[in-house]
MDTraj code that builds the backbone (N, CA, C; nanometers):
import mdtraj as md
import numpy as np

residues = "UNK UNK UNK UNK UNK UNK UNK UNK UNK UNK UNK UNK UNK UNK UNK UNK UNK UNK UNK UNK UNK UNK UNK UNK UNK UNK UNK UNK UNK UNK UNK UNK UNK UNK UNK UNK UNK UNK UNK UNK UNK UNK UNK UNK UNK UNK UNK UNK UNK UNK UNK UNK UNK UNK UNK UNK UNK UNK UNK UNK UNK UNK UNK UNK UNK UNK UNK UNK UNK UNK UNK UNK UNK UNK UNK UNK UNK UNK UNK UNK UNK UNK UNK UNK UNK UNK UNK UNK UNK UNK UNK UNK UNK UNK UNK UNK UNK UNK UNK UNK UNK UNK UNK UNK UNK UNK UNK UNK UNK UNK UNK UNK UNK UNK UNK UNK UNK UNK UNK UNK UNK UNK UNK UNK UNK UNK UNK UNK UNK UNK UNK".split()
xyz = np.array([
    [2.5328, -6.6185, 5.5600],
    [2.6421, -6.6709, 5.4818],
    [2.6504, -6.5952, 5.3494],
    [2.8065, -6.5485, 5.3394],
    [2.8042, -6.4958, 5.1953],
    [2.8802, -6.5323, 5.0991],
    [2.8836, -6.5298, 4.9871],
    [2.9308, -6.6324, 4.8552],
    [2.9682, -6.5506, 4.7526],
    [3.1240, -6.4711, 4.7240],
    [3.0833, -6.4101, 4.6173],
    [3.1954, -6.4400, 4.4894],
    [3.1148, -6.4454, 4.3696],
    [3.1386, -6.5056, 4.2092],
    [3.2129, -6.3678, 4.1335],
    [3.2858, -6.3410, 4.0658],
    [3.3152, -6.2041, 4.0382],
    [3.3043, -6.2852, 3.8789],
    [3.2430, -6.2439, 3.7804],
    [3.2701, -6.2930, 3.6126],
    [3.2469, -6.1614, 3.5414],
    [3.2723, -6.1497, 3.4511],
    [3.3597, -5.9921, 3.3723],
    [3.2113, -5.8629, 3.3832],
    [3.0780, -5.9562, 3.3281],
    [2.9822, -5.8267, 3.3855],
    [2.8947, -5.8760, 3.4604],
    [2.8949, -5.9912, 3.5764],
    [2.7801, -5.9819, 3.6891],
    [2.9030, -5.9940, 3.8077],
    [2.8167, -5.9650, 3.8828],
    [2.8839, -5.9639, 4.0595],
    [2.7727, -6.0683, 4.1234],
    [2.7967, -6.1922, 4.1093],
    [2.7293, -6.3073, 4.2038],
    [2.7427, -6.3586, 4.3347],
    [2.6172, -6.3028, 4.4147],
    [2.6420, -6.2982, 4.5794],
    [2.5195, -6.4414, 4.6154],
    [2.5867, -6.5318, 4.7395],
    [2.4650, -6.5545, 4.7595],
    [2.4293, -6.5173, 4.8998],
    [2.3340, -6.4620, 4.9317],
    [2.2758, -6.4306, 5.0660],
    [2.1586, -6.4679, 5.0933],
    [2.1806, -6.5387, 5.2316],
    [2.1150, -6.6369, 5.2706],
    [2.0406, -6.7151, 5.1848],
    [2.1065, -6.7789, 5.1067],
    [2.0108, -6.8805, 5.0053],
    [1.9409, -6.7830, 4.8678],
    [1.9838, -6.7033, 4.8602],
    [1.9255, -6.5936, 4.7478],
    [2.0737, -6.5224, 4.6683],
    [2.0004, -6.5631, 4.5446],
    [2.1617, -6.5391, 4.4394],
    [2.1374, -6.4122, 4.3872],
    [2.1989, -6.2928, 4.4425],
    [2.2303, -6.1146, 4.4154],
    [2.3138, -6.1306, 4.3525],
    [2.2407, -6.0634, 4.2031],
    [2.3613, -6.0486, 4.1052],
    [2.3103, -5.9312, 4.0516],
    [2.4324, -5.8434, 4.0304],
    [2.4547, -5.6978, 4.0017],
    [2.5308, -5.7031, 3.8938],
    [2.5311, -5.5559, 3.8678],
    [2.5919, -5.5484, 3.7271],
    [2.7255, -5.4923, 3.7504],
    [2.8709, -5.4947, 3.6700],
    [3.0168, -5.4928, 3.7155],
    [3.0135, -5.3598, 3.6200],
    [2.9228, -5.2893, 3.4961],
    [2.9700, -5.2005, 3.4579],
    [2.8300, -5.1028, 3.4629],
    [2.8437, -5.0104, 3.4652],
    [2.7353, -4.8950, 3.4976],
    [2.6619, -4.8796, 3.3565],
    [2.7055, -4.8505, 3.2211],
    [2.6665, -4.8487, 3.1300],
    [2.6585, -4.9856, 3.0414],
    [2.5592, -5.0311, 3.0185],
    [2.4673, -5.1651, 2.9465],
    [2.4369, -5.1202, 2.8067],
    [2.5362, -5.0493, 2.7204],
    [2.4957, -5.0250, 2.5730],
    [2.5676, -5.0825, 2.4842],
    [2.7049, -5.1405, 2.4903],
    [2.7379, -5.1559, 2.4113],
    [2.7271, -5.2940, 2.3941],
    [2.7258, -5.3203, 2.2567],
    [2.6528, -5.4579, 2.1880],
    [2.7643, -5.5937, 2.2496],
    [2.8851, -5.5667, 2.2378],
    [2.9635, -5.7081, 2.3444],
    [2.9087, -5.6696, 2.4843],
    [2.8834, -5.5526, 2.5872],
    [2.8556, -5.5936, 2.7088],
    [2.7479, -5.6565, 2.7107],
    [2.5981, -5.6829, 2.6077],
    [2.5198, -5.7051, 2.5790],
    [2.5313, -5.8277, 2.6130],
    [2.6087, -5.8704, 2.4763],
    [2.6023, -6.0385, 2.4599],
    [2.6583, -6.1053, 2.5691],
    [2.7960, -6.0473, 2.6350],
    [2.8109, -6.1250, 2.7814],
    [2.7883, -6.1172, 2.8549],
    [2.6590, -6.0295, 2.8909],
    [2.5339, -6.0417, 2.9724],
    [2.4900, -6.1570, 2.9381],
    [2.3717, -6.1670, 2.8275],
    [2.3080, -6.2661, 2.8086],
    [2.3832, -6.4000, 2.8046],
    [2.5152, -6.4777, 2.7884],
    [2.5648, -6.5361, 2.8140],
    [2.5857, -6.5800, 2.9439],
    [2.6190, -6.5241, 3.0527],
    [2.6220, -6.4705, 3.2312],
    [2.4818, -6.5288, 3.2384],
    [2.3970, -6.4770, 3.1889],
    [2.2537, -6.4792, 3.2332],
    [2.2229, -6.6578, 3.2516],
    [2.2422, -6.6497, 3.0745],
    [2.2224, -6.8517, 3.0535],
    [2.3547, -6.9134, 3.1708],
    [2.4771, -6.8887, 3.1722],
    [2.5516, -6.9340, 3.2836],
    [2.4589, -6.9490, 3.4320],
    [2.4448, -6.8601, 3.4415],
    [2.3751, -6.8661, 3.5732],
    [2.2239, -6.9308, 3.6143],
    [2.1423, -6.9159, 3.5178],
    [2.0479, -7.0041, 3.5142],
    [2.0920, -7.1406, 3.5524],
    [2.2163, -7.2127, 3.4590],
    [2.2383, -7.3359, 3.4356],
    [2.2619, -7.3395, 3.5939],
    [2.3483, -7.2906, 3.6392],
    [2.3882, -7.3096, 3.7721],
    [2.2877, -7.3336, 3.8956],
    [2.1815, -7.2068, 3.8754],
    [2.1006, -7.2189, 3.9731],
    [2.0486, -7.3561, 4.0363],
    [2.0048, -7.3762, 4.1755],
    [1.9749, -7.4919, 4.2563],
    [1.7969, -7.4796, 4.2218],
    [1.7720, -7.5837, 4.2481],
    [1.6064, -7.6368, 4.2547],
    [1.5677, -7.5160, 4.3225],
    [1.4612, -7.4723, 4.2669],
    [1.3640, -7.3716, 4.3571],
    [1.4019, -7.2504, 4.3953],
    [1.5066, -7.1971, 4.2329],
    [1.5970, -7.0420, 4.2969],
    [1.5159, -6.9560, 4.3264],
    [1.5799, -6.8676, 4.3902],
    [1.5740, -6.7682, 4.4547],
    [1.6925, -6.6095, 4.3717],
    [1.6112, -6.5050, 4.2972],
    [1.7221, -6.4748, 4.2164],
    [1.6663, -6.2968, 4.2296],
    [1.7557, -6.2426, 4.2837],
    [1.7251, -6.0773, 4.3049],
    [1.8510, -6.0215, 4.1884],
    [1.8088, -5.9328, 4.0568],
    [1.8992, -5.8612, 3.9771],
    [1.8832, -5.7033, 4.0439],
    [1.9998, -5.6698, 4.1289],
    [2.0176, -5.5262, 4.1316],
    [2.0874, -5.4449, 4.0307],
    [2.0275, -5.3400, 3.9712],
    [2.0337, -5.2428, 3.9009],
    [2.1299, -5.1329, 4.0169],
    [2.2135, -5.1230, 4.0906],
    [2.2465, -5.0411, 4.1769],
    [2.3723, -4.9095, 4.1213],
    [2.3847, -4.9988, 4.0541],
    [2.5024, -4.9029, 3.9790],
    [2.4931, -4.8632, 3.8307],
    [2.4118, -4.8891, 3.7971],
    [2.3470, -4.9044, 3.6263],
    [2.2592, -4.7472, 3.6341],
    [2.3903, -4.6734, 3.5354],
    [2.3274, -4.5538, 3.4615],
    [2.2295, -4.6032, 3.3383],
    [2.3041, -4.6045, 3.2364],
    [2.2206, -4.6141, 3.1464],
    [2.2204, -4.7636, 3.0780],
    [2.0853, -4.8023, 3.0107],
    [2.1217, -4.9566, 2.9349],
    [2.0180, -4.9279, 2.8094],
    [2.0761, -5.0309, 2.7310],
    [2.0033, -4.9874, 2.5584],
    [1.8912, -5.1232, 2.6476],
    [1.8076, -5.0833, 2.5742],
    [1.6757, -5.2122, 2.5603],
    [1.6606, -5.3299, 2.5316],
    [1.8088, -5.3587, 2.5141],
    [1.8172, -5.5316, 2.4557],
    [1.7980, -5.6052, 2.6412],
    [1.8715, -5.5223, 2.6890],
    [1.8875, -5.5393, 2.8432],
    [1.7347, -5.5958, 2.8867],
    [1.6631, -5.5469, 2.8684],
    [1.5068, -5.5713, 2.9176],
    [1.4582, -5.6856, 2.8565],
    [1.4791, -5.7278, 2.7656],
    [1.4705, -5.8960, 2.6756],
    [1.5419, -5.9941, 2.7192],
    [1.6669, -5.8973, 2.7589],
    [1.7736, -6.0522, 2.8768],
    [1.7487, -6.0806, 3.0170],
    [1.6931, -5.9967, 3.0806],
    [1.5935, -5.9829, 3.2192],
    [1.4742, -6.0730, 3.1976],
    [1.3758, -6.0026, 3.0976],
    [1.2487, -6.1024, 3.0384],
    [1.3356, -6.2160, 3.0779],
    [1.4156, -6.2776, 2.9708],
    [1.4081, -6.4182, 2.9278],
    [1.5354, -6.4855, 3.1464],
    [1.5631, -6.4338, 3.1589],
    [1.6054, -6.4407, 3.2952],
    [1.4614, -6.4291, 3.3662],
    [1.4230, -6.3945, 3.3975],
    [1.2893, -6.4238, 3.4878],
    [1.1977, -6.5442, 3.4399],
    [1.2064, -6.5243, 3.3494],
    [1.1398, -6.6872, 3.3069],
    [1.1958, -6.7765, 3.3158],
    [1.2970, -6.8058, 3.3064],
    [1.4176, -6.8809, 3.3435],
    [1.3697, -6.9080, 3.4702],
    [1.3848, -6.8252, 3.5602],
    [1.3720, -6.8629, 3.7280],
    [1.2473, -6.9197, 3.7623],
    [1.1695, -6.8856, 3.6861],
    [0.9921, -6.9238, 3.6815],
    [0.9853, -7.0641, 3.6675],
    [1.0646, -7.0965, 3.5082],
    [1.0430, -7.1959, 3.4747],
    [1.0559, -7.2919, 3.5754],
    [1.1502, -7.2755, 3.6194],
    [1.2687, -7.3872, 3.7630],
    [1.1491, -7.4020, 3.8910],
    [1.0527, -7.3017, 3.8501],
    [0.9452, -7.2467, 3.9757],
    [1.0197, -7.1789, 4.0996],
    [1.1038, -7.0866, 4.0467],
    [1.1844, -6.9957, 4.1754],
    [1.1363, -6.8859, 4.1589],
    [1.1850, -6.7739, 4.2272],
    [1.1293, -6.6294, 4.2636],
    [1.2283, -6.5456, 4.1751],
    [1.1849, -6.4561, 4.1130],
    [1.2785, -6.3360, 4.0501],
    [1.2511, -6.1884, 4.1062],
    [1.3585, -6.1307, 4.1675],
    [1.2644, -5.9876, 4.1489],
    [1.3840, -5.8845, 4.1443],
    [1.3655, -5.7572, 4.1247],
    [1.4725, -5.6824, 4.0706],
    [1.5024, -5.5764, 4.1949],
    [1.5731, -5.5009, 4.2194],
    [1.5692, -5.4012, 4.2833],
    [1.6854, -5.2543, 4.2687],
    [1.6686, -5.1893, 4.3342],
    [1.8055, -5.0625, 4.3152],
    [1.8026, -4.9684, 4.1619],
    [1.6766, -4.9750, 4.1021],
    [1.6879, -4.8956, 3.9912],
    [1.6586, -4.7410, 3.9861],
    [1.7520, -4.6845, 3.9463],
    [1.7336, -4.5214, 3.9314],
    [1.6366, -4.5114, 3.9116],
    [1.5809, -4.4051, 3.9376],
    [1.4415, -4.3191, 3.8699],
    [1.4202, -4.3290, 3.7320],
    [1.5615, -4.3036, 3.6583],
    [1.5340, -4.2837, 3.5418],
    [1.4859, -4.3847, 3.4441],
    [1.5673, -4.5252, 3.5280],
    [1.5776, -4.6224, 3.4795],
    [1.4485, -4.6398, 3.4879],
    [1.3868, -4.6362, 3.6156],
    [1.2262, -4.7042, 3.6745],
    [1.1422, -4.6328, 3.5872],
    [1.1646, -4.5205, 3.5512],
    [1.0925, -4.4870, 3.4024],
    [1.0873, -4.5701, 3.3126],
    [1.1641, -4.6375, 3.2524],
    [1.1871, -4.7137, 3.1078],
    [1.0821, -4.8581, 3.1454],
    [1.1241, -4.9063, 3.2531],
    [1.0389, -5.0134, 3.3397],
    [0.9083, -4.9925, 3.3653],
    [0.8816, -4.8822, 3.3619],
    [0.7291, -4.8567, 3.4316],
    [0.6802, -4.8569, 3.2497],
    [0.7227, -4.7833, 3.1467],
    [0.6488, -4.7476, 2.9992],
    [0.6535, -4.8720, 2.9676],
    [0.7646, -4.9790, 2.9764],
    [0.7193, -5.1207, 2.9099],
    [0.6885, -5.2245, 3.0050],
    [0.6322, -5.1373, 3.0789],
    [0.5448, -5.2329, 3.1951],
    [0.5733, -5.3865, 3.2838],
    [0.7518, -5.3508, 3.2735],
    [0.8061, -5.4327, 3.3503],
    [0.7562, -5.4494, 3.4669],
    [0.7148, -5.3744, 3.5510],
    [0.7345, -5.3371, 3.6592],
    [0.5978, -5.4236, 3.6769],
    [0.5164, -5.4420, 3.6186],
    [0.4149, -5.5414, 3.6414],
    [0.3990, -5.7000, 3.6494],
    [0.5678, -5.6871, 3.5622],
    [0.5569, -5.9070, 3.5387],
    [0.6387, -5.8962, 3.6539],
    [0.7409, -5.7978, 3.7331],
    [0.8256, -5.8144, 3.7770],
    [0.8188, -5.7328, 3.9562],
    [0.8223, -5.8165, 4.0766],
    [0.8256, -5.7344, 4.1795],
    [0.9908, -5.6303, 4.1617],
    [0.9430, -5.4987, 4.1900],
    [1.1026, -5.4080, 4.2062],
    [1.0866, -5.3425, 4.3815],
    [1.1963, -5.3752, 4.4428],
    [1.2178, -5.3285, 4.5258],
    [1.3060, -5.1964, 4.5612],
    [1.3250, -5.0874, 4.5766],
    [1.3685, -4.9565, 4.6498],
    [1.5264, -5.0273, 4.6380],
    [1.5487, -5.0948, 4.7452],
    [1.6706, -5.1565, 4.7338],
    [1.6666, -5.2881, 4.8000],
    [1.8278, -5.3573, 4.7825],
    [1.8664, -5.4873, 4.7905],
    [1.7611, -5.5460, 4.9336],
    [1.7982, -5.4469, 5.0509],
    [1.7422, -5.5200, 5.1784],
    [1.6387, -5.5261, 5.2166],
    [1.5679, -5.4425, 5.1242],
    [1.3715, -5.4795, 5.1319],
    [1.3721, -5.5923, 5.0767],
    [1.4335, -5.6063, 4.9260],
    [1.4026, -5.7459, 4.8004],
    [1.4355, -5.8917, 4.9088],
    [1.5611, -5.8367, 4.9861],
    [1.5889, -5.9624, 5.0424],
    [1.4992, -6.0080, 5.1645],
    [1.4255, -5.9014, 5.2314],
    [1.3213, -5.9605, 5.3453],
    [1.2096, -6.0066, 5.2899],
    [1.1437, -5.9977, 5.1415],
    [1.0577, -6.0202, 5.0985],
    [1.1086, -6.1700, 5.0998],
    [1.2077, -6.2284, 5.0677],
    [1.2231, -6.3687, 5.0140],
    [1.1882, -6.4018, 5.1202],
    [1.2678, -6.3583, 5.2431],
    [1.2629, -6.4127, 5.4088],
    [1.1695, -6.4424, 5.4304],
    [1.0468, -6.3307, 5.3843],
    [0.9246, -6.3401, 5.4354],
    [0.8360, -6.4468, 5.3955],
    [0.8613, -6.4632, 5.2303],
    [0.8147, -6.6072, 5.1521],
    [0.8466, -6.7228, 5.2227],
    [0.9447, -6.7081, 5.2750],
    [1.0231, -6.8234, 5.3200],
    [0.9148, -6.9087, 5.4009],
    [0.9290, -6.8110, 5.5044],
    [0.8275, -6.8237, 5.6739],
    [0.7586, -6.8276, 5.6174],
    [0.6503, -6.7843, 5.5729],
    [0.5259, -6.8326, 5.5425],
    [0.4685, -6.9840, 5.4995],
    [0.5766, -6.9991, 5.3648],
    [0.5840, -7.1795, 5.3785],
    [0.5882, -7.2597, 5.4985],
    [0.6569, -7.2207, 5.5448],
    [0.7278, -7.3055, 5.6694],
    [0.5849, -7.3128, 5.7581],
    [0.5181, -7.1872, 5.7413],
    [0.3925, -7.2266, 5.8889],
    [0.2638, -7.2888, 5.8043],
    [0.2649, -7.2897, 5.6677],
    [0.1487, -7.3332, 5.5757],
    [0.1474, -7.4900, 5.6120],
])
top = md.Topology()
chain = top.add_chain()
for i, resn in enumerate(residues, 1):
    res = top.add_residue(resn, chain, resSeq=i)
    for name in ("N", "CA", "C"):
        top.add_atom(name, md.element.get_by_symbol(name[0]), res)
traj = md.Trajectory(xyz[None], top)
């Protein structure tokens, strides 16, 4: 089943029970795309169901200033808090550079792309189910 939200900078999908949200503009620098990110971000938190499930693809994202990585932070904790899953996937090389020096890549699973991130949930899934 697919579900999709279009709001000025995320693209909100849900697949199979997992909310894919991407970014609507390639470049993340300027200080308003900033703030209605982080706005989007708190939107969507609020929204989320008990026990989300929340994959941010980077798929189209050239470049982003570093505020970006503080609105992710505080978005993954967000999902934590709720006790749901966060994990990121689809980031350039270049990008996965910036991620790897501030050691995102350690609070945060990153997947290659969307359809690995999404079998990982699958896989969480099943596993409950036989525990």
């Amino acid at each position: 089943m697919f579900q999709t939200v279009v709001s000025p900078r995320l693209l909100l999908e849900t697949v199979h029970g997992v909310t894919v949200a991407s970014f609507a503009d390639t470049d993340l620098i300027a200080e308003d795309v900033i703030d209605d990110l982080g706005t989007q971000f708190q939107d969507l938190l609020a929204s989320l169901s008990e026990t989300p499930e929340v994959l941010l693809s980077f798929r189209d994202v050239r470049y982003m200033s570093s505020n970006v990585l503080a609105l992710v932070l505080k978005l993954g904790r967000g999902v934590a808090r709720q006790g749901g899953s966060f994990k990121l996937c689809s980031i350039s090389p270049a990008l996965l550079e910036i991620f790897q020096i501030t050691r995102f890549d350690r609070l945060f699973e990153i997947f290659d792309t969307e359809a690995d991130a999404l079998e990982t949930f699958h896989l969480a899934r099943a596993s409950l189910i036989r525990a």
